[in-house]
C-alpha positions in Angstrom: -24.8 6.0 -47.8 -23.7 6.7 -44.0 -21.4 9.1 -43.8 -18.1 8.3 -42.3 -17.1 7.5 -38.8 -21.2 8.6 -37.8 -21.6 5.3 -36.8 -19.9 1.8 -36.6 -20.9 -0.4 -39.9 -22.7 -3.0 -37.2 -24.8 0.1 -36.4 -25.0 1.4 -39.8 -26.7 -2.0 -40.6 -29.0 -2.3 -37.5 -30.5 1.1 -38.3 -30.8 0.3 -41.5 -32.5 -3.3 -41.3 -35.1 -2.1 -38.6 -36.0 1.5 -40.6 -36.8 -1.0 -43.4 -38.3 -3.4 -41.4 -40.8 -1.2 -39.6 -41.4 1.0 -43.0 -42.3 -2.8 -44.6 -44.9 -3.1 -41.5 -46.8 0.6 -42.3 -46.4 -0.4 -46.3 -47.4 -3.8 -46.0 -50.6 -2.4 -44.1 -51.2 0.1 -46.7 -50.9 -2.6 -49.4 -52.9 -5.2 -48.2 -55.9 -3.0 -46.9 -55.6 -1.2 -50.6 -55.7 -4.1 -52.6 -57.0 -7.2 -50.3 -54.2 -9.3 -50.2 -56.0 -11.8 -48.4 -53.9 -11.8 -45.2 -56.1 -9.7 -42.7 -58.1 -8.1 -45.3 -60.1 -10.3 -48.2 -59.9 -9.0 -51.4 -63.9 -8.3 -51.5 -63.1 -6.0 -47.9 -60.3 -3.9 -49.9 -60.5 -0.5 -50.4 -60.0 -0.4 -54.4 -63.4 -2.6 -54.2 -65.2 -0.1 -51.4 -64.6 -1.5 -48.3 -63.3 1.0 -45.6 -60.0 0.3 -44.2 -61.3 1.4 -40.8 -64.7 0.2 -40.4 -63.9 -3.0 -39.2 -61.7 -3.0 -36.3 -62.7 0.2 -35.5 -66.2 -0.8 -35.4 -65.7 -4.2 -34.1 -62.1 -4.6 -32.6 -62.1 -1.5 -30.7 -62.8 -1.7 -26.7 -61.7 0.3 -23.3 -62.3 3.9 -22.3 -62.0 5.2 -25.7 -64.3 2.6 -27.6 -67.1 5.0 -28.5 -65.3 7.7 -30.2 -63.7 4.9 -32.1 -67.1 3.5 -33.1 -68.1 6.8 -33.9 -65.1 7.0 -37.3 -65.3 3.8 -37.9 -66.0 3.9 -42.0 -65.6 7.5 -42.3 -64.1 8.3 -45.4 -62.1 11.6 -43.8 -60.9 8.4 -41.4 -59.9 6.1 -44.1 -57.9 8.7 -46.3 -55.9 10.0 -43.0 -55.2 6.3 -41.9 -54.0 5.0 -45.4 -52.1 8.2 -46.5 -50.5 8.2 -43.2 -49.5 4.2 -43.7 -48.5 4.7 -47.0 -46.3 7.8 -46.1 -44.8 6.2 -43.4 -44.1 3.4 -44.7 -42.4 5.1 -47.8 -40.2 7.5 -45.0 -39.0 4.8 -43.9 -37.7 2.8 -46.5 -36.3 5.5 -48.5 -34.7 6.8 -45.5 -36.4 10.4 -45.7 -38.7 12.6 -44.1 -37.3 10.3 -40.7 -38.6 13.0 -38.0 -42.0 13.7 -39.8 -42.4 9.8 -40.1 -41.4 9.4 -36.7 -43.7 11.6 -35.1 -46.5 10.7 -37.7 -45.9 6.8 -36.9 -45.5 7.3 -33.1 -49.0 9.0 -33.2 -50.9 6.6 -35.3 -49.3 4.0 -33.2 -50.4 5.5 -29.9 -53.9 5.9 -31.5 -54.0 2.5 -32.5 -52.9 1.0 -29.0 -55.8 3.4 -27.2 -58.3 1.8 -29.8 -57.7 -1.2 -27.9 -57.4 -0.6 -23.8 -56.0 -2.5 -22.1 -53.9 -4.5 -24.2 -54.5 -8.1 -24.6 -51.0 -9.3 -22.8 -49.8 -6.7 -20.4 -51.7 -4.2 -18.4 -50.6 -1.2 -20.6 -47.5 -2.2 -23.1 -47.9 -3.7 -26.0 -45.7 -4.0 -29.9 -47.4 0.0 -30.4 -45.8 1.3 -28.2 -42.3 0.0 -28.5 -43.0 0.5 -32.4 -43.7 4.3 -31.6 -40.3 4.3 -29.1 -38.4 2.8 -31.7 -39.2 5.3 -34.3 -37.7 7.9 -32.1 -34.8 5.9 -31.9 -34.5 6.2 -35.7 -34.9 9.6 -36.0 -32.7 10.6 -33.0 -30.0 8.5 -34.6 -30.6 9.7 -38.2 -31.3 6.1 -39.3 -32.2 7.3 -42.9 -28.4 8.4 -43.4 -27.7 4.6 -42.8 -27.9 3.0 -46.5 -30.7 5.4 -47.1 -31.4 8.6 -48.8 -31.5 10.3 -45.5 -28.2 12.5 -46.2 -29.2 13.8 -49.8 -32.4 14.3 -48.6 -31.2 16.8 -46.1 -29.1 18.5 -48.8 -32.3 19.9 -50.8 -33.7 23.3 -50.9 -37.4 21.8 -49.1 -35.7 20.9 -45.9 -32.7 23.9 -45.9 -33.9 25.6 -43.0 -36.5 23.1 -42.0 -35.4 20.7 -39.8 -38.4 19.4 -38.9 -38.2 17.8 -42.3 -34.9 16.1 -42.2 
């Protein structure tokens, strides 16, 4: 629960609907690369049935300055456990409302990595939805968004982040 007076209730919910809403992007992500779930990856092209959850847009999709180290990982399997761990840990940060300055710096980074995968973006000459995703998970954590209908304030209360903000 928000603690009292941290925040208005309109802000409260705000913070709350768009921690979920971009921890349902990374987890959907996860999910449907794990399992196939038809709607960018095909069941056959899932990872549970050995496909690589990187090999083909990083093989395929990937273009600009940085194109060839990105060819280079596509498929590796050091490549596809970082990627999916770090979309399945976001993803959980943020919905649970914990870990928000870990996830924020672990999404912004992934999110930067992803938009330099893909140089110059499609609609603009250098903005595009990764990077305000990766601004707007630093607006989360700098405004403690997992305290708002999260678990964000018991979560800071344990012994693993006591003395470890970095964790909070």
């Amino acid at each position: 629960m928000p603690e009292a007076g941290r925040h208005s209730l309109a802000v409260d919910v705000l913070l709350a609907v768009t921690r979920v809403s971009l921890g349902w992007i990374f987890l959907w992500a996860f999910l449907d690369k794990l399992f196939g779930l038809g709607h960018e990856t095909p069941s056959a092209q899932s990872w549970v049935n050995g496909g690589s959850p990187t090999e083909g847009f990083l093989a395929h999709a990937a273009t600009g300055p940085f194109a060839g180290i990105y060819h280079d990982i596509a498929g590796a399997a050091w490549a596809d456990w970082l990627f999916m761990i770090g979309l399945a840990g976001i993803g959980a940060a943020l919905v649970l409302g914990v870990g928000m300055r870990a996830a924020a710096v672990a999404g912004a980074t992934l999110l930067v990595l992803m938009w330099t995968a893909v140089l110059p973006p499609e609609n603009n000459p250098f903005m595009d939805d990764h990077l305000v995703y990766a601004l707007v998970l630093g607006l989360l954590a700098a405004f403690g968004a997992g305290r708002s209908f999260g678990f964000g304030g018991l979560w800071e209360r344990t012994a693993l982040t006591r003395g470890r903000p970095y964790l909070i």
